[in-house]
PDB file of the backbone (N, CA, C, O) and the ligand in Angstrom, with CONECT records:
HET     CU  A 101       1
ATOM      1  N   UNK A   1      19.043  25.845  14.848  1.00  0.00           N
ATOM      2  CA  UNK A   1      17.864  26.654  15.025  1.00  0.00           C
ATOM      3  C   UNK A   1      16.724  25.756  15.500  1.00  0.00           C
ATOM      4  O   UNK A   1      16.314  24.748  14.924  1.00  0.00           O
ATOM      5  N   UNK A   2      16.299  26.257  16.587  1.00  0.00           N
ATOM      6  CA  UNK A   2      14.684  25.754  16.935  1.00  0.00           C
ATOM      7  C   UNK A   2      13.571  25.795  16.776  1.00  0.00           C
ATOM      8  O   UNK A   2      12.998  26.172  17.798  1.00  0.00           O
ATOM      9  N   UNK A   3      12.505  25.453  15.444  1.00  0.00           N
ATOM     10  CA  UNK A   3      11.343  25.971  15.391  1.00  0.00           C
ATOM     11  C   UNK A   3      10.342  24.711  15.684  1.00  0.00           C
ATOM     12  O   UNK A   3      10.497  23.493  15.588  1.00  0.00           O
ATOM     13  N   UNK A   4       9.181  25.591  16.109  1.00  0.00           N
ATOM     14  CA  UNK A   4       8.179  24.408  16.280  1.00  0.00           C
ATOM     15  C   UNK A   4       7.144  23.972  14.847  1.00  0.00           C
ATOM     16  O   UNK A   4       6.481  25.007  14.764  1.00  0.00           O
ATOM     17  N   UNK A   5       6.861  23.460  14.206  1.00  0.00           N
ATOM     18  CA  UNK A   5       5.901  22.910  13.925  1.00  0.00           C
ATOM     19  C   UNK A   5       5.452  22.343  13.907  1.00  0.00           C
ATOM     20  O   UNK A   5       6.137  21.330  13.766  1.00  0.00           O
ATOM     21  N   UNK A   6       4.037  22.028  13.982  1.00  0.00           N
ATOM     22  CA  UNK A   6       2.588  21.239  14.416  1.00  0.00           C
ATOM     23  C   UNK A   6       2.877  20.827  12.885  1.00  0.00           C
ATOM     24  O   UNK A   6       3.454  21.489  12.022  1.00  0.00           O
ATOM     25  N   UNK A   7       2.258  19.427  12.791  1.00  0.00           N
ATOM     26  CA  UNK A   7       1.927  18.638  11.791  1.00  0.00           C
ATOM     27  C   UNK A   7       0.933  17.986  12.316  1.00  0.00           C
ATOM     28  O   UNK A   7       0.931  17.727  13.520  1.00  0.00           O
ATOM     29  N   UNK A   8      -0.290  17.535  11.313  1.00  0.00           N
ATOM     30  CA  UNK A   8      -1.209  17.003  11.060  1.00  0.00           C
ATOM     31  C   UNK A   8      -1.621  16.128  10.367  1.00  0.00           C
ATOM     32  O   UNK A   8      -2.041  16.473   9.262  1.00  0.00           O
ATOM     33  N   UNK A   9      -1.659  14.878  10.680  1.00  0.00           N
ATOM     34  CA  UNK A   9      -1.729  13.510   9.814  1.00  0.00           C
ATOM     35  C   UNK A   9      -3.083  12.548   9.915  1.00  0.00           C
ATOM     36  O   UNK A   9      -3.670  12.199  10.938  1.00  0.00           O
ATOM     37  N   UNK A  10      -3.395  12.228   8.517  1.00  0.00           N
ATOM     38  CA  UNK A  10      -5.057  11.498   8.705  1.00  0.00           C
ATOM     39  C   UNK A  10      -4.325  10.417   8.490  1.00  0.00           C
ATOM     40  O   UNK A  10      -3.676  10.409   7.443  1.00  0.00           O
ATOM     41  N   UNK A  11      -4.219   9.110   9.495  1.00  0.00           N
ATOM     42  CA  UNK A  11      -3.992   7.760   9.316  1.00  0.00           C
ATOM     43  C   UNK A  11      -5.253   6.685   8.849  1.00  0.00           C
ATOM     44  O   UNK A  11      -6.232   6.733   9.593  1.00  0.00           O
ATOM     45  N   UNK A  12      -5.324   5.855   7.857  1.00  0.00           N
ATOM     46  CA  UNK A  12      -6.107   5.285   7.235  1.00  0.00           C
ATOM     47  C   UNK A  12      -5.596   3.123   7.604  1.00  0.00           C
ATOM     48  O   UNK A  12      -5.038   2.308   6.868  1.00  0.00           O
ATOM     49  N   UNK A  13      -6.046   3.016   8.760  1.00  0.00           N
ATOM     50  CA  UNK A  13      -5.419   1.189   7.918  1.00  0.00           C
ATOM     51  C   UNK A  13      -6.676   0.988   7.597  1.00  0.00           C
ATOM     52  O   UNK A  13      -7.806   1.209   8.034  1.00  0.00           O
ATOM     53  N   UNK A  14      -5.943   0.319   6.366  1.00  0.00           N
ATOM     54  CA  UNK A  14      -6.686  -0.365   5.512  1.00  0.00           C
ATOM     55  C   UNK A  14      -6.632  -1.912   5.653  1.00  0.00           C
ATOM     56  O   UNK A  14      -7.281  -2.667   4.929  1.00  0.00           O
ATOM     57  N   UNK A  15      -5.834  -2.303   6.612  1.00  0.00           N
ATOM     58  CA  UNK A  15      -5.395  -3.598   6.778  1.00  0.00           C
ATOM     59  C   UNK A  15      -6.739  -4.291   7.986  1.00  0.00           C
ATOM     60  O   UNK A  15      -7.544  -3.688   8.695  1.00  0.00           O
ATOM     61  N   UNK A  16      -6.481  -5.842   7.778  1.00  0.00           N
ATOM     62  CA  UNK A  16      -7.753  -6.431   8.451  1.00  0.00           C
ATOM     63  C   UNK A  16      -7.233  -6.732  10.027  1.00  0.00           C
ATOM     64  O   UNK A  16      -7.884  -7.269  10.923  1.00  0.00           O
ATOM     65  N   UNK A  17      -6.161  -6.330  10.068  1.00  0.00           N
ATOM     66  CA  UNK A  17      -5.517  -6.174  11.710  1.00  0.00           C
ATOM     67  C   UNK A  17      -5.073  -5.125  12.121  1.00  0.00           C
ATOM     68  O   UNK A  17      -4.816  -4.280  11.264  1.00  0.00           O
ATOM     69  N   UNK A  18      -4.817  -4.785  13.573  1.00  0.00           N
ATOM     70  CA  UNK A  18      -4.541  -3.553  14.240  1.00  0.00           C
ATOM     71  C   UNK A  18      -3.399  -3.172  14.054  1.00  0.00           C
ATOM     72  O   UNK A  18      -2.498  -4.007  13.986  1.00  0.00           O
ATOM     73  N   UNK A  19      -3.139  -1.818  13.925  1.00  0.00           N
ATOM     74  CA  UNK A  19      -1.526  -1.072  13.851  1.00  0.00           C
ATOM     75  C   UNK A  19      -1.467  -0.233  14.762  1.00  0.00           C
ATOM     76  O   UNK A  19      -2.403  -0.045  15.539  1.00  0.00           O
ATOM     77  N   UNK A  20      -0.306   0.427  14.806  1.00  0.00           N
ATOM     78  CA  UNK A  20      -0.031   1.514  15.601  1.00  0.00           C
ATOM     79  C   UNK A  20       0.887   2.466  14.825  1.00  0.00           C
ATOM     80  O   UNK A  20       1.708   2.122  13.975  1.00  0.00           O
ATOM     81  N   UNK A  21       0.683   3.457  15.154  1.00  0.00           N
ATOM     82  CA  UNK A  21       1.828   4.520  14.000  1.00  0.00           C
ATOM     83  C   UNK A  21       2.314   5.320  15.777  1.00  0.00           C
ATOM     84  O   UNK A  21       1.644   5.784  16.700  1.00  0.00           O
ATOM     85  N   UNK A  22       3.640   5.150  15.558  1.00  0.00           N
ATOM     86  CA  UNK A  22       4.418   6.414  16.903  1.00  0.00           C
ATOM     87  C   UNK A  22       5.968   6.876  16.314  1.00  0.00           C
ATOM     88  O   UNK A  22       6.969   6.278  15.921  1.00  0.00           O
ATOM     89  N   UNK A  23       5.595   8.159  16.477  1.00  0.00           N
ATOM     90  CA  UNK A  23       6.829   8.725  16.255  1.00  0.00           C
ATOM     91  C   UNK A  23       7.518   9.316  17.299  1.00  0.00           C
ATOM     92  O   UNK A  23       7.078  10.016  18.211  1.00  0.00           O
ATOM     93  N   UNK A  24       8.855   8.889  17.019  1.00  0.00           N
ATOM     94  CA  UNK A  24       9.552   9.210  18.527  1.00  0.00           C
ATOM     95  C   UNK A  24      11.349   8.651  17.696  1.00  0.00           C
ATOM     96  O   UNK A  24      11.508   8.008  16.657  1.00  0.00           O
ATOM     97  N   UNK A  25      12.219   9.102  18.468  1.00  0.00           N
ATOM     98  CA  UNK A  25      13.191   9.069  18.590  1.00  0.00           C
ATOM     99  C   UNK A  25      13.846   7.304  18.875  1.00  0.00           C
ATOM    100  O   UNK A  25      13.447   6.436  19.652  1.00  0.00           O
ATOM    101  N   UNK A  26      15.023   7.302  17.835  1.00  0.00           N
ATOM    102  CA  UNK A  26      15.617   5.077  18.289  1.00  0.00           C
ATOM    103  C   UNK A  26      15.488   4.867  19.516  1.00  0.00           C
ATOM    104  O   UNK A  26      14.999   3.752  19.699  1.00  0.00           O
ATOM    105  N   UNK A  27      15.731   5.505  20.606  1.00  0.00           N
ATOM    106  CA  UNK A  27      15.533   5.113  21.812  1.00  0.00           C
ATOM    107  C   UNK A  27      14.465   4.839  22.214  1.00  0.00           C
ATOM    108  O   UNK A  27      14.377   3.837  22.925  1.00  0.00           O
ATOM    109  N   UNK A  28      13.094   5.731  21.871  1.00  0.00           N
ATOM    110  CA  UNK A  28      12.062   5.477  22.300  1.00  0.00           C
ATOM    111  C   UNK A  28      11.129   4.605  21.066  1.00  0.00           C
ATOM    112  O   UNK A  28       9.946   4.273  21.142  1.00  0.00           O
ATOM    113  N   UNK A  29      11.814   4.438  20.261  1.00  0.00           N
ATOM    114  CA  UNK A  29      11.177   3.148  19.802  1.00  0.00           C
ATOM    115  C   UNK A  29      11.288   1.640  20.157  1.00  0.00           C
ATOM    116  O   UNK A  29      10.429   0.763  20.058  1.00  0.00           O
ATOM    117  N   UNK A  30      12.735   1.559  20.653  1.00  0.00           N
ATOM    118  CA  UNK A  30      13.135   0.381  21.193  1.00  0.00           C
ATOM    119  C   UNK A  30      12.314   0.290  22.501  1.00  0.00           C
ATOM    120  O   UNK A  30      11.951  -0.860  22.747  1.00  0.00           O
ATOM    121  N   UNK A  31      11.911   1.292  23.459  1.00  0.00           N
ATOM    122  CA  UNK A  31      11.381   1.287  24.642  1.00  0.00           C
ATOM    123  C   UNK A  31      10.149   0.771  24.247  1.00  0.00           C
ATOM    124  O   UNK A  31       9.791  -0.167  24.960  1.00  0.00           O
ATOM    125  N   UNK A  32       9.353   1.077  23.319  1.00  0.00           N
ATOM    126  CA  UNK A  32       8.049   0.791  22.955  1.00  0.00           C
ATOM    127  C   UNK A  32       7.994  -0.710  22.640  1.00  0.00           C
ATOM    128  O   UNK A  32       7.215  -1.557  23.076  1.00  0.00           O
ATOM    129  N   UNK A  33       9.154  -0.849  21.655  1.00  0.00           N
ATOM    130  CA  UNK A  33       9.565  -2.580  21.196  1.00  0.00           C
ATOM    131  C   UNK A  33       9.219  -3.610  22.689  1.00  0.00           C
ATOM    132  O   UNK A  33       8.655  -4.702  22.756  1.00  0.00           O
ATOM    133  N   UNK A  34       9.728  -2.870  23.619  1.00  0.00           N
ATOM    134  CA  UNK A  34       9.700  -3.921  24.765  1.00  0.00           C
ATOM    135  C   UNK A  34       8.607  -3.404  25.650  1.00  0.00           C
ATOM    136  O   UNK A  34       8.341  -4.122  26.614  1.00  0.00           O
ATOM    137  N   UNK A  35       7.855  -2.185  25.494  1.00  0.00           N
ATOM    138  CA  UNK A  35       6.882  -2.475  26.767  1.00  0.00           C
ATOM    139  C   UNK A  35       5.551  -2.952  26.536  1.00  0.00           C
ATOM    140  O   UNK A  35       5.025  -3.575  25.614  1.00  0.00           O
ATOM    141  N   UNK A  36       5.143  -2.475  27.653  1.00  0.00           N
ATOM    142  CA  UNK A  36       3.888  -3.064  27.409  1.00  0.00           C
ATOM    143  C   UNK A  36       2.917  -3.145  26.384  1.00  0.00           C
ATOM    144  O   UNK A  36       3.103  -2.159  25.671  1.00  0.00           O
ATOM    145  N   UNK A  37       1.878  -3.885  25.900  1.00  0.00           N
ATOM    146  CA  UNK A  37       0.873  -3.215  24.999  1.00  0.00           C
ATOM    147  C   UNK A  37      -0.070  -2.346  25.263  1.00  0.00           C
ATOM    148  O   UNK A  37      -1.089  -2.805  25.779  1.00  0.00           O
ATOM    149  N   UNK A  38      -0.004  -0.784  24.974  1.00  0.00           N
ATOM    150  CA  UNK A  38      -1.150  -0.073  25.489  1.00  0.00           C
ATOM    151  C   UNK A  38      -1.833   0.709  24.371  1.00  0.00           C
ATOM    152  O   UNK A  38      -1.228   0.900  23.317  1.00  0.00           O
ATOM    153  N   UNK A  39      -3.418   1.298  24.613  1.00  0.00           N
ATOM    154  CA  UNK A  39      -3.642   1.718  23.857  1.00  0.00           C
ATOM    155  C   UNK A  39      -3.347   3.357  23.758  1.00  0.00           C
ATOM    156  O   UNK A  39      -3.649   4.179  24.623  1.00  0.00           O
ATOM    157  N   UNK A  40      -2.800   3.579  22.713  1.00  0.00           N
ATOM    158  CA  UNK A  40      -1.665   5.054  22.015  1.00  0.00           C
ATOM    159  C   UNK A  40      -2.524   6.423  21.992  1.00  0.00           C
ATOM    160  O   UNK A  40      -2.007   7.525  22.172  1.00  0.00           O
ATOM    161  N   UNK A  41      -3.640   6.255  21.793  1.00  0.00           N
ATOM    162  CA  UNK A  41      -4.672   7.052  20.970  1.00  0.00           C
ATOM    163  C   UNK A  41      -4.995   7.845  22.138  1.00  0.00           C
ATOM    164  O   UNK A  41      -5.388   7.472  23.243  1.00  0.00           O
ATOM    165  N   UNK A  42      -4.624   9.672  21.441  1.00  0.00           N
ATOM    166  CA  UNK A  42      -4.523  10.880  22.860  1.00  0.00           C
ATOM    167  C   UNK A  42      -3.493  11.072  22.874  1.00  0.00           C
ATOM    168  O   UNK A  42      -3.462  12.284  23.089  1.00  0.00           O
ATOM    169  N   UNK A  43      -2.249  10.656  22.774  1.00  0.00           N
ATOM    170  CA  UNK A  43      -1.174  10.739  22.827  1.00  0.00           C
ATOM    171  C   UNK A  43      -0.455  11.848  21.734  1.00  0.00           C
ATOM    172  O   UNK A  43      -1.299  11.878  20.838  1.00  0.00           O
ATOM    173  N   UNK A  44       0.390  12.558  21.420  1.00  0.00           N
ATOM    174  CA  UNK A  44       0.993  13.135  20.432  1.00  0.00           C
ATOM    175  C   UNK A  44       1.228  12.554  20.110  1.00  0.00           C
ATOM    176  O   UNK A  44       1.265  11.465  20.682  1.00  0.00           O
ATOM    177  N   UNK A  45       1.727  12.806  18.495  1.00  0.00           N
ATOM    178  CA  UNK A  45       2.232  11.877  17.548  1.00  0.00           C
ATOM    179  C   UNK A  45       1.948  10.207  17.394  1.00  0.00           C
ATOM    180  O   UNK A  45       2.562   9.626  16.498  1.00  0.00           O
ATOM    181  N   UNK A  46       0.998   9.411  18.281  1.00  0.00           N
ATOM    182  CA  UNK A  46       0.923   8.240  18.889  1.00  0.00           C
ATOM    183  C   UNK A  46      -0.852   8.110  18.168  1.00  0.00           C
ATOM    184  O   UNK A  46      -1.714   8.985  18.100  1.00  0.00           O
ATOM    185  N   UNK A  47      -0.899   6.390  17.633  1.00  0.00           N
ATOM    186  CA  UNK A  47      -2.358   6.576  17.235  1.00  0.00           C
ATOM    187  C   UNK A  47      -2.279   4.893  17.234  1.00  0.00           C
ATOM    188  O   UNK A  47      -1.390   4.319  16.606  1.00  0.00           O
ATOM    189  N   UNK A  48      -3.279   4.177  17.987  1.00  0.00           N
ATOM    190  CA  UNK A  48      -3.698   2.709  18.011  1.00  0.00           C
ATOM    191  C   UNK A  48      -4.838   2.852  17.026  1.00  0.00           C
ATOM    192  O   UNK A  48      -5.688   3.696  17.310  1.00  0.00           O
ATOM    193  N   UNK A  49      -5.039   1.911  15.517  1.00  0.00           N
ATOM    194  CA  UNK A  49      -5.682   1.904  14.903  1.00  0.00           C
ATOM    195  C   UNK A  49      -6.059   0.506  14.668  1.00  0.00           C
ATOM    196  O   UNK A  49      -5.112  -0.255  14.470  1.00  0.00           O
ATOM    197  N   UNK A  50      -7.752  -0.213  14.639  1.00  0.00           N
ATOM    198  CA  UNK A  50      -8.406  -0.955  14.678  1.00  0.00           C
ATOM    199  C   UNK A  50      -8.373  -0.943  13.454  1.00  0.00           C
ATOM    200  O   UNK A  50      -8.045   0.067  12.831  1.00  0.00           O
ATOM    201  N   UNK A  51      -8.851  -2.551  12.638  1.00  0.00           N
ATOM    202  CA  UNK A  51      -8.634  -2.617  11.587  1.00  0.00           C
ATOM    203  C   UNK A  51     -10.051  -1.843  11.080  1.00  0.00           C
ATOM    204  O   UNK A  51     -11.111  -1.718  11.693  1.00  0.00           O
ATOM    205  N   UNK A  52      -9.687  -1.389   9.779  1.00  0.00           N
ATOM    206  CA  UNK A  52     -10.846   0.030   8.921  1.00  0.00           C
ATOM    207  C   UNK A  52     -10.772   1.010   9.547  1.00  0.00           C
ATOM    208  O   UNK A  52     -11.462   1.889   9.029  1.00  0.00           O
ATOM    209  N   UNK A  53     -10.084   1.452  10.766  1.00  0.00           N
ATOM    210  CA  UNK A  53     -10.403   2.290  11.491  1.00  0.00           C
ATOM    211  C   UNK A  53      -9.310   3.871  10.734  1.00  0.00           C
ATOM    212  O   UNK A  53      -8.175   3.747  10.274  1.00  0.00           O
ATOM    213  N   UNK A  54      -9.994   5.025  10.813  1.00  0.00           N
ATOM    214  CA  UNK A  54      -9.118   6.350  10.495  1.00  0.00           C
ATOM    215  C   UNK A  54      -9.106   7.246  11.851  1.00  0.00           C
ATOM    216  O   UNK A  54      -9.838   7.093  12.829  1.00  0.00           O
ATOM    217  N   UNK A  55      -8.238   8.077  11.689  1.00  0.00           N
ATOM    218  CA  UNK A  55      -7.441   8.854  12.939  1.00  0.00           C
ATOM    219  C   UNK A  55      -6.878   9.888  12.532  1.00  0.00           C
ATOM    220  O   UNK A  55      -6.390   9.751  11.410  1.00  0.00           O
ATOM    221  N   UNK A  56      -6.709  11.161  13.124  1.00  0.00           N
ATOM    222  CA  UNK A  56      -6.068  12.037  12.645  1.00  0.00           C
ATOM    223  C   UNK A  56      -5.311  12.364  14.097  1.00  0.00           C
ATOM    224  O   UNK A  56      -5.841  12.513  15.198  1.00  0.00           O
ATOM    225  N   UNK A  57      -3.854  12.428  13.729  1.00  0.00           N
ATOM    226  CA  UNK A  57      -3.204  12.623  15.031  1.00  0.00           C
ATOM    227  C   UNK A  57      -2.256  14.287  14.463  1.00  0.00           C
ATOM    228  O   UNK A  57      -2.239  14.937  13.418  1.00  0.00           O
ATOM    229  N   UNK A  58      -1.523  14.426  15.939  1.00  0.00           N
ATOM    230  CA  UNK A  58      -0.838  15.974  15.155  1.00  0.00           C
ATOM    231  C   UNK A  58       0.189  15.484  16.331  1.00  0.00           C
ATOM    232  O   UNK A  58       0.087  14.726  17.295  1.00  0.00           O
ATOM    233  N   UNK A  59       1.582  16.566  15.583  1.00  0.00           N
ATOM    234  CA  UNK A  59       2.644  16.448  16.489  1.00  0.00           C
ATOM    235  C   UNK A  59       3.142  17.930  16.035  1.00  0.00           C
ATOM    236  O   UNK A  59       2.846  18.609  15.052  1.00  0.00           O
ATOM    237  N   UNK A  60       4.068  18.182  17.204  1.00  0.00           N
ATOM    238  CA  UNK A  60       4.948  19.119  17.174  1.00  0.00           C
ATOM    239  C   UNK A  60       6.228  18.704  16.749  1.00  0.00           C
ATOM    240  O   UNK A  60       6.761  17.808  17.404  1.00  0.00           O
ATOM    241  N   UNK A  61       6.899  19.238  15.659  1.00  0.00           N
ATOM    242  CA  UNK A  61       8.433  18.626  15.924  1.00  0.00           C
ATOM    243  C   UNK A  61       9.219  20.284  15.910  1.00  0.00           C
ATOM    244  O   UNK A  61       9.077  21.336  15.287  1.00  0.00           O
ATOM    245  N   UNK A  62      10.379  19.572  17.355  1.00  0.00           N
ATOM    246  CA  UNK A  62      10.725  20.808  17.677  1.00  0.00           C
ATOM    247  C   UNK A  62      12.020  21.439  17.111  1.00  0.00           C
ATOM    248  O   UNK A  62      12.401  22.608  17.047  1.00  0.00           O
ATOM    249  N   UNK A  63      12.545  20.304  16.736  1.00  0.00           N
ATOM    250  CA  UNK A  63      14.233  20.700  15.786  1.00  0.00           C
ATOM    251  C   UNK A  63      14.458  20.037  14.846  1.00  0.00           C
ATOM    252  O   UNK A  63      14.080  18.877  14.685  1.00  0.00           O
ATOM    253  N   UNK A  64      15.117  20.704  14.087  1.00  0.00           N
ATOM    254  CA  UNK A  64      15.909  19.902  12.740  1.00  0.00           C
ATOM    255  C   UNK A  64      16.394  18.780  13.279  1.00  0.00           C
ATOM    256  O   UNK A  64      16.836  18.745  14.428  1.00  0.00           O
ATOM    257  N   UNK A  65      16.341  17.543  12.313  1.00  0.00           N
ATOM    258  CA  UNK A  65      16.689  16.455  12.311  1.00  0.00           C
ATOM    259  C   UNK A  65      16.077  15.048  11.978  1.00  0.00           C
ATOM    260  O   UNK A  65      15.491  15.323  10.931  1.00  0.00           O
ATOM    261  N   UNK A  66      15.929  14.217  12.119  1.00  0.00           N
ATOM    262  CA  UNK A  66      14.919  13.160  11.913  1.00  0.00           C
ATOM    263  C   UNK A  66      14.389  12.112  12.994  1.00  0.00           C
ATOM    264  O   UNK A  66      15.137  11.811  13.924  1.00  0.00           O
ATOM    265  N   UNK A  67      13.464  11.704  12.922  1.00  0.00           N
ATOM    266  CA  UNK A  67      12.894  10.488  14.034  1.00  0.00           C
ATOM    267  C   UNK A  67      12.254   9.746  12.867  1.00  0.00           C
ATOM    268  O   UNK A  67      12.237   9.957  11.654  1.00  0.00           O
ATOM    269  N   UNK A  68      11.419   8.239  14.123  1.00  0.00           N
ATOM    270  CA  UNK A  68      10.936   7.576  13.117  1.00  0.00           C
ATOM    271  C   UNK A  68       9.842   7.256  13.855  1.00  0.00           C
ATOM    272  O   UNK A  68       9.575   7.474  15.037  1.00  0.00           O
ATOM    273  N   UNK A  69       9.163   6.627  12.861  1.00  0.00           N
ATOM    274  CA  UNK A  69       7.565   6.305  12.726  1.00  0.00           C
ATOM    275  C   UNK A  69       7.192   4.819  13.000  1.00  0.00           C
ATOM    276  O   UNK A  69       7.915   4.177  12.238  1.00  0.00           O
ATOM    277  N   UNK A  70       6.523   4.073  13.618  1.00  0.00           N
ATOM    278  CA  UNK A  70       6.629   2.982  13.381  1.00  0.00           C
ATOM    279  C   UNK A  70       5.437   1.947  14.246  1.00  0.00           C
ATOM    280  O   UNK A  70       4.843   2.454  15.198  1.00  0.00           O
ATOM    281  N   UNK A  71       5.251   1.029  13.997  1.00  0.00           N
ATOM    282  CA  UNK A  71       4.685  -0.086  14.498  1.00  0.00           C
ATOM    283  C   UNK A  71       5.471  -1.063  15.689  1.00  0.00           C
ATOM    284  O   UNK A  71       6.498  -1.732  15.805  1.00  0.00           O
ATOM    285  N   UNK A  72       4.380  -0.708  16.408  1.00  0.00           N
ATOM    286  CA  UNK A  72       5.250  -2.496  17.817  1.00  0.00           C
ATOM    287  C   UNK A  72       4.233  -3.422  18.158  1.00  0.00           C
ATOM    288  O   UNK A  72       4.290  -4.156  19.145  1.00  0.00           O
ATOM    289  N   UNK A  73       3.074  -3.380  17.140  1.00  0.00           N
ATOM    290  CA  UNK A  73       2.484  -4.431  17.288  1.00  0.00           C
ATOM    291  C   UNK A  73       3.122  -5.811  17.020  1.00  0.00           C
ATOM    292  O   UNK A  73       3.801  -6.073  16.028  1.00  0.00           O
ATOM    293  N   UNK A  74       2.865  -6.542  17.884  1.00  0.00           N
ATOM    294  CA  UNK A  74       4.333  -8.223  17.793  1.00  0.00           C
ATOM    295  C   UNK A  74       4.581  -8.458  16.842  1.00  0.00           C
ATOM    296  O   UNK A  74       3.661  -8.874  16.138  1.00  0.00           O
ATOM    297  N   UNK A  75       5.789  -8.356  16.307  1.00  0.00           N
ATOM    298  CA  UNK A  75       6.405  -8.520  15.233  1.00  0.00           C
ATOM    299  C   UNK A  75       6.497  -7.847  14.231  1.00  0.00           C
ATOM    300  O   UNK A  75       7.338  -8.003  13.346  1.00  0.00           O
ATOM    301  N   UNK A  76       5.275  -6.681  14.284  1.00  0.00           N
ATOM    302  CA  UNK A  76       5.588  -5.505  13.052  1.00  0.00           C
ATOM    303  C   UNK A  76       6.841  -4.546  12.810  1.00  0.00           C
ATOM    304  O   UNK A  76       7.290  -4.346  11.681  1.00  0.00           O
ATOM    305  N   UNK A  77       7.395  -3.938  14.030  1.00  0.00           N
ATOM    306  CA  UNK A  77       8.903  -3.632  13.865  1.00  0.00           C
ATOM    307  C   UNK A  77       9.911  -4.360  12.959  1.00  0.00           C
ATOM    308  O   UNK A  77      10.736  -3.970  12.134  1.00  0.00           O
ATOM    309  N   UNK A  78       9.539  -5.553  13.418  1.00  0.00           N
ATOM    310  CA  UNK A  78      11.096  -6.528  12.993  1.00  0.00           C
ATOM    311  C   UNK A  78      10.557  -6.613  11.530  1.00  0.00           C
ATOM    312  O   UNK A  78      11.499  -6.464  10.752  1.00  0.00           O
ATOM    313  N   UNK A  79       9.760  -6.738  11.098  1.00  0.00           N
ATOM    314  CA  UNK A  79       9.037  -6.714  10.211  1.00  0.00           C
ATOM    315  C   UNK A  79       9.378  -6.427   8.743  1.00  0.00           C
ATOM    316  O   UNK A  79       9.383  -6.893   7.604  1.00  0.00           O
ATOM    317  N   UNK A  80       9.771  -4.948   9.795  1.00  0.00           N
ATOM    318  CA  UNK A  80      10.124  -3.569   8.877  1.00  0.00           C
ATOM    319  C   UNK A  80       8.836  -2.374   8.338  1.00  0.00           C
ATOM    320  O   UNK A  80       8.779  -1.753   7.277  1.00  0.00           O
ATOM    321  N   UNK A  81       7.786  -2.354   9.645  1.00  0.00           N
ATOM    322  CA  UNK A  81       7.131  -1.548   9.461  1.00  0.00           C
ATOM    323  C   UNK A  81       7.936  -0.353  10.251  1.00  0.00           C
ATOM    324  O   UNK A  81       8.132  -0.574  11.446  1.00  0.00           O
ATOM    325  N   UNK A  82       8.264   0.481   9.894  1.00  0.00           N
ATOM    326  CA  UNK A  82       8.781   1.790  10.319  1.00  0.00           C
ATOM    327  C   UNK A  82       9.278   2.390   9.195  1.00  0.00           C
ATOM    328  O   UNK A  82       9.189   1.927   8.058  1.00  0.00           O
ATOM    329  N   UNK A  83       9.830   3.473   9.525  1.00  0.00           N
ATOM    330  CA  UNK A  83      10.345   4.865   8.414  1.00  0.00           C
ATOM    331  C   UNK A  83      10.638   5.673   9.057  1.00  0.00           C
ATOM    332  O   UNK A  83      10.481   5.643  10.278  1.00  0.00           O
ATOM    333  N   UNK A  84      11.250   6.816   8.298  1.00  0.00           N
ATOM    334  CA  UNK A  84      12.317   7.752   8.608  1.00  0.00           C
ATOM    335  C   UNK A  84      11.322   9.170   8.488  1.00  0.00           C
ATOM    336  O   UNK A  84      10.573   9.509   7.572  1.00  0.00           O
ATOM    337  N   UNK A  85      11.558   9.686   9.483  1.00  0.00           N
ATOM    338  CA  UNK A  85      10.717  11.463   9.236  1.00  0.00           C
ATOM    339  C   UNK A  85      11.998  12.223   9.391  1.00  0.00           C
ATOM    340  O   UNK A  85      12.806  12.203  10.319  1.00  0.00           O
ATOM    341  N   UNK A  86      11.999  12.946   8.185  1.00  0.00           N
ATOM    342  CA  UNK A  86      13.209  14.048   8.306  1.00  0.00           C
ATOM    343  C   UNK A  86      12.416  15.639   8.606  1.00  0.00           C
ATOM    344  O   UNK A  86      11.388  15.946   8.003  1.00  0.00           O
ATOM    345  N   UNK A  87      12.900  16.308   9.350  1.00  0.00           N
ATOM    346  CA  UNK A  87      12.689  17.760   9.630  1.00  0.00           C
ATOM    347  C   UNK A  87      13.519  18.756   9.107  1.00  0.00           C
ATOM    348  O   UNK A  87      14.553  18.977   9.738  1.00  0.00           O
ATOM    349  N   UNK A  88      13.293  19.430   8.060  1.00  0.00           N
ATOM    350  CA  UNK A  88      14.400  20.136   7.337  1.00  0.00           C
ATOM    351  C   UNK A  88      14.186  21.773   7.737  1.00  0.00           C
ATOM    352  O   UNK A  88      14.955  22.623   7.288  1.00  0.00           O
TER     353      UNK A  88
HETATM  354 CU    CU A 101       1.570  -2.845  12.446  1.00  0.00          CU2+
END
């Protein structure tokens, strides 16, 4: 079954360096792993955050299943900044 829902998320770093939160599918996280650095913010689901800085981003997710969330600021991936979004 296909439904849409919009989600709405207030991102907070609290950290004294920049993050990025993007949710997207393993493939398109690995794509992100290697491209360029750009800034995210406007994007769905996608938010470049300055350190103190808050954001409220929204996404649609369109089917059951899961993607993930994550950081590609250098070295934050490998890191193990990312996580799992399940759609039930
Ligand atoms: Cu990060």
């Amino acid at each position: 079954m296909t439904l849409a829902r919009a989600v709405a998320a207030k991102l907070v770093n609290e950290d004294p360096i920049t993050h990025e939160f993007i949710i997207g599918t393993a493939a398109q996280q690995e794509a992100h792993e290697i491209g360029p650095d750009v800034d995210h913010n406007g994007l769905p689901g996608q938010a470049s955050l300055a350190p103190g800085e808050t954001r409220t981003i929204s996404f649609t997710f369109g089917k059951s299943g899961s993607l993930i969330f994550a950081c590609h600021r250098p070295g934050h991936y490998a890191y193990g900044m990312r996580g799992t979004i399940t759609i039930a």
